[in-house]
C-alpha positions, 0 to 999 in steps of 0.5 A, a space after each residue: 541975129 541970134 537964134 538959140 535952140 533946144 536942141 531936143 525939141 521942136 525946129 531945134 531937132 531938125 537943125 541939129 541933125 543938119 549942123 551936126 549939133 551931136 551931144 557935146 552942149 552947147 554948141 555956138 554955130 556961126 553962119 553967113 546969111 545964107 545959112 553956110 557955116 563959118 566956124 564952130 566952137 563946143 562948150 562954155 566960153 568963160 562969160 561974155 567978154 571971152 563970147 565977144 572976144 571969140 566971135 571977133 576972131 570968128 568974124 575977122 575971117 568969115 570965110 564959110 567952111 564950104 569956100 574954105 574947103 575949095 580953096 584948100 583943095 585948089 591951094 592947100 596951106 597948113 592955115 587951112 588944113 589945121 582950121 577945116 581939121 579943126 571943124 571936123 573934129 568937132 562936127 563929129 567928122 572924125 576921118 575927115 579931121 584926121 586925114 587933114 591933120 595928116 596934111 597938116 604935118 605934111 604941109 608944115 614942112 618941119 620934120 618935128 611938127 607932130 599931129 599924132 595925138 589929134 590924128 588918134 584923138 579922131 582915129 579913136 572915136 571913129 572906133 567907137 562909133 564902129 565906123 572903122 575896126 579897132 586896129 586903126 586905134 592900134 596903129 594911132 596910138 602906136 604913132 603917138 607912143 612913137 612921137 618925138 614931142 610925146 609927154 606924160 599927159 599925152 600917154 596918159 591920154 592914149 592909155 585911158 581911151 584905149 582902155 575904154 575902147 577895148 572894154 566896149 570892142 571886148 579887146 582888152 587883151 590887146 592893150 597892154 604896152 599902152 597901159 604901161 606906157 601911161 604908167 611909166 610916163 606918169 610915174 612920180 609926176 608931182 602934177 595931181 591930175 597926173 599923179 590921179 592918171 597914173 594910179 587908175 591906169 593902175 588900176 586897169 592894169 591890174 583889172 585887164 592885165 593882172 586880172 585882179 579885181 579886188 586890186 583894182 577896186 581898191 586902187 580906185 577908192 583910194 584915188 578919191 581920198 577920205 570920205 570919198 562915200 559921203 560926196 554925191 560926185 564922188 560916188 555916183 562917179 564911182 558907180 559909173 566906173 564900175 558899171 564900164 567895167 562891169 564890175 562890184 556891180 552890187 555896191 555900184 547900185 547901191 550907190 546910183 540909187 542914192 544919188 536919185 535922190 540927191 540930184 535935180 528932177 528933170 533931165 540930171 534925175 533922168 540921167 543918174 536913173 539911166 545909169 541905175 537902169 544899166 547897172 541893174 541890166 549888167 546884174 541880169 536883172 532885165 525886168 527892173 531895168 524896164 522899171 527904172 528906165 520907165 521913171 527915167 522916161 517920165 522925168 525927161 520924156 522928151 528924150 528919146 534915148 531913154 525911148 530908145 533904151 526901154 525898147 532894147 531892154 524890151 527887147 532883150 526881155 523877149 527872147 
């Protein structure tokens, strides 16, 4: 059977808590007919022949998580561990998907197998939910900048999410030898995706380390090429990067409320608007982000996040 839910409304609320749907849509849920879970998998699967092709991978083992676990733990296999490490990961348990990595290199009985990078991959995002202090990052992507089979991509990698955390965790004076290891690694890489890496690590260098603001601005516009201020994505992705910097605020602005009108109503219009509302809450300006996220609300009032963001906004307005 074939049940699919909204996820913010109605039964679909409550399921979601209890499959641990979290915010990564959508999400496929295969389960036994006691309601056990088998396998999850996050995010479009390429139409339905790749839909069928997965599921009868899924169905080859039907092996629910909570069997799969028992068995793990009275004979653990490196099969097992990389596949409960697997669930983990994308259940949002990220201690318990690191640890089996862990495992997972300890069981392959190859010195070269290396889980570094899906080890700081999960050590991260428990830092940023603040489940676990932020040098556990530190000590993650020390391994991963320590591995064997490191490459471009993967120090890439490391340096953009440490980046982002230190920002959220005000550490960002702590950062540096990550920052310049993504830089290096991706020096006069001929791959596009890596050549872009290496200059908004650039960037972030130049705004943490350099303290250079204006360069590293400028670095950024360059990145998204001509004519980078007619394209909707374009700018509305470059006010947001400046709103996690919490810098040029004032252009980012201006550029967020353009897009409002260039999207969809309903939940995107919802979104752009929340991005609005924080932008003009960094400038100060407490009362008109109260505005602006009561318009989000009223585009998508199902949402209780937006609920959630005018109460901190409210909040913050009455101290």
């Amino acid at each position: 059977m074939h049940l699919p839910l909204n996820v913010n409304e109605g039964e679909g609320i409550a399921l979601s808590e209890q499959y641990q749907v979290g915010t990564m849509y959508p999400v496929f849920i295969l389960m036994n007919d006691e309601g056990n879970v088998i396998r999850r998998w996050t995010g479009y699967t390429g139409g339905a022949t790749a839909l069928i092709s997965t599921l009868n991978q899924a169905l080859a083992d039907v092996t629910s998580i909570g069997d799969r676990l028992k068995r793990f733990n009275e004979q653990p296999t490196l099969k097992d561990a990389l596949f409960l490490a697997k669930y983990y990961s994308d259940a949002g348990e990220n201690l318990k998907a690191a640890d089996l990595y862990r495992r997972a290199e300890s069981l392959s009985g190859n010195a070269a197998t290396d889980y570094s990078l899906d080890i700081f991959n999960n050590i991260a995002n428990a830092v940023w939910k603040e489940m676990i202090p932020f040098n556990r990052a530190l000590e993650a992507a020390d391994e991963v900048l320590a591995a064997k089979r490191k490459n471009a991509h993967s120090m890439a990698r490391v340096a953009k999410i440490m980046a982002r955390i230190a920002r959220k965790m005000g550490k960002t004076d702590l950062i540096t030898k990550y920052l310049l290891a993504g830089i290096n690694a991706t020096a006069g890489s001929q791959i596009s995706q890596l050549r872009e890496s290496h200059e908004l690590l650039r960037a972030d260098y130049a705004l943490h380390v350099a303290g250079d603001t204006t360069g590293a601005i400028t670095l950024k516009k360059k990145v998204m090429g001509e004519g980078w201020q007619d394209n909707r994505d374009k700018f509305y992705e470059f006010a947001k990067w400046c709103l996690e910097r919490k810098i040029n605020l004032r252009e980012a602005e201006e550029y967020a409320r353009q897009t409002v009108n260039l999207v969809y109503p309903g939940r995107i219009r919802a979104m752009v608007l929340n991005t609005v509302a924080e932008i003009v809450y960094a400038r100060g300006d407490i009362e008109k982000a109260i505005g602006v996220i009561k318009l989000a609300i009223e585009q998508e009032p199902e949402n209780d996040f937006y609920a959630d963001q005018l109460e901190r906004f409210q909040t913050e307005s009455a101290r």
